[in-house]
C-alpha positions as CSV (number, residue, x, y, z in Angstrom):
1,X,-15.3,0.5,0.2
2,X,-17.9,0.9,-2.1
3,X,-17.5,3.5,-5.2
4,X,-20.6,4.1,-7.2
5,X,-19.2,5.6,-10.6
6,X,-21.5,7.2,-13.6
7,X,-19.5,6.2,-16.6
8,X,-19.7,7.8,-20.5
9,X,-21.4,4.9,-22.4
10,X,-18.6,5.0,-24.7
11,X,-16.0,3.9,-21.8
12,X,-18.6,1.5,-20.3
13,X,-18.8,-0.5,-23.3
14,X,-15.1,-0.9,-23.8
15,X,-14.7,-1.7,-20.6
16,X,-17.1,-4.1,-20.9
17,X,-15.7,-5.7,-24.2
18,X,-12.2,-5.9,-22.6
19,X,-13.9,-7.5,-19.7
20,X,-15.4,-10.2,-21.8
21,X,-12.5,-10.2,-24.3
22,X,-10.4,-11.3,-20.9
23,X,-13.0,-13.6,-19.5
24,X,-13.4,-11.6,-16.6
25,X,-16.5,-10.0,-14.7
26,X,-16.4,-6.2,-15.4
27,X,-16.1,-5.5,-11.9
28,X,-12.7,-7.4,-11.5
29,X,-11.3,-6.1,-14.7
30,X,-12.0,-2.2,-13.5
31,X,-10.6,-3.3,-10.0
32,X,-7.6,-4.9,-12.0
33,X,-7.1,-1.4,-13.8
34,X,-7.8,0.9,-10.9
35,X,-5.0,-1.3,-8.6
36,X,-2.2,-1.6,-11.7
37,X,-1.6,2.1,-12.0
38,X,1.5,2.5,-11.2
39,X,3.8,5.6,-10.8
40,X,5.1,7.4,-14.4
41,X,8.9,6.6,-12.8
42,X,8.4,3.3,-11.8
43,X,9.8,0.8,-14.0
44,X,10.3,-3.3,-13.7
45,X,13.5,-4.2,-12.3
46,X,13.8,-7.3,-13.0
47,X,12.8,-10.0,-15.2
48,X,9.6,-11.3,-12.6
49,X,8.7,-8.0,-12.6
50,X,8.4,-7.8,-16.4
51,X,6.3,-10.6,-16.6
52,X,4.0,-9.4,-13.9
53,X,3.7,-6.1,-16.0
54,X,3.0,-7.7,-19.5
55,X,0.4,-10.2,-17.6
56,X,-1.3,-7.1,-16.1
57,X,-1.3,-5.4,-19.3
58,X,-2.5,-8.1,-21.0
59,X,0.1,-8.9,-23.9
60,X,0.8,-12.2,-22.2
61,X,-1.8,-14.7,-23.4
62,X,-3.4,-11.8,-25.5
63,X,-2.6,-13.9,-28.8
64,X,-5.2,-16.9,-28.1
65,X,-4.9,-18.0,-32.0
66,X,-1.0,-19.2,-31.6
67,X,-1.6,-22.6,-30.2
68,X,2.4,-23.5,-30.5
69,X,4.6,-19.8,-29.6
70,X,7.5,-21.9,-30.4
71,X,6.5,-23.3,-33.4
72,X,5.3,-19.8,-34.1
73,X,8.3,-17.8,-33.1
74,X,10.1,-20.5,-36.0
75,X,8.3,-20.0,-38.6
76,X,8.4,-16.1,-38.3
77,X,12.4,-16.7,-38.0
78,X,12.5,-18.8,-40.8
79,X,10.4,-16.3,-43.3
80,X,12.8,-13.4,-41.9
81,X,16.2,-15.6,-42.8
82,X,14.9,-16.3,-46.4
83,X,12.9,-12.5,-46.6
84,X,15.9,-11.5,-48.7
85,X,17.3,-14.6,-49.9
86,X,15.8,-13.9,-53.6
């Protein structure tokens, strides 16, 4: 099916940006929004299902600067442990 939709310029452009910002043609980025909405009562029910949510809401991989999320994860555990050391 083919839907023709006449978009505020506003919305256009951050779909747009999102699109790019995700590496994604803005066609598959609208098509990833319009088939992700899910109902208010649904929730994940499992771990896979968690994932699956974060990856379609783009958290997961949405922190391209942190080469190393272990190393990462450590060092913000080690500056919590000493935060009130002083």
């Amino acid at each position: 099916m083919t839907l023709t939709l006449d978009l505020p310029k506003d919305l256009e452009h951050r779909l747009n940006a999102e699109a790019m910002r995700l590496g994604v043609p803005i066609e598959k980025y609208a098509l990833r929004l319009l088939g992700d909405v899910q109902e208010p009562d649904q929730q994940p029910a499992n771990g896979a299902e968690l994932v699956a949510f974060w990856h379609r809401e783009g958290v997961i991989g949405s922190r391209s600067d942190i080469e190393d999320s272990q190393a990462h994860a450590r060092r913000i555990r080690h500056r919590a442990e000493r935060r009130n050391a002083g």
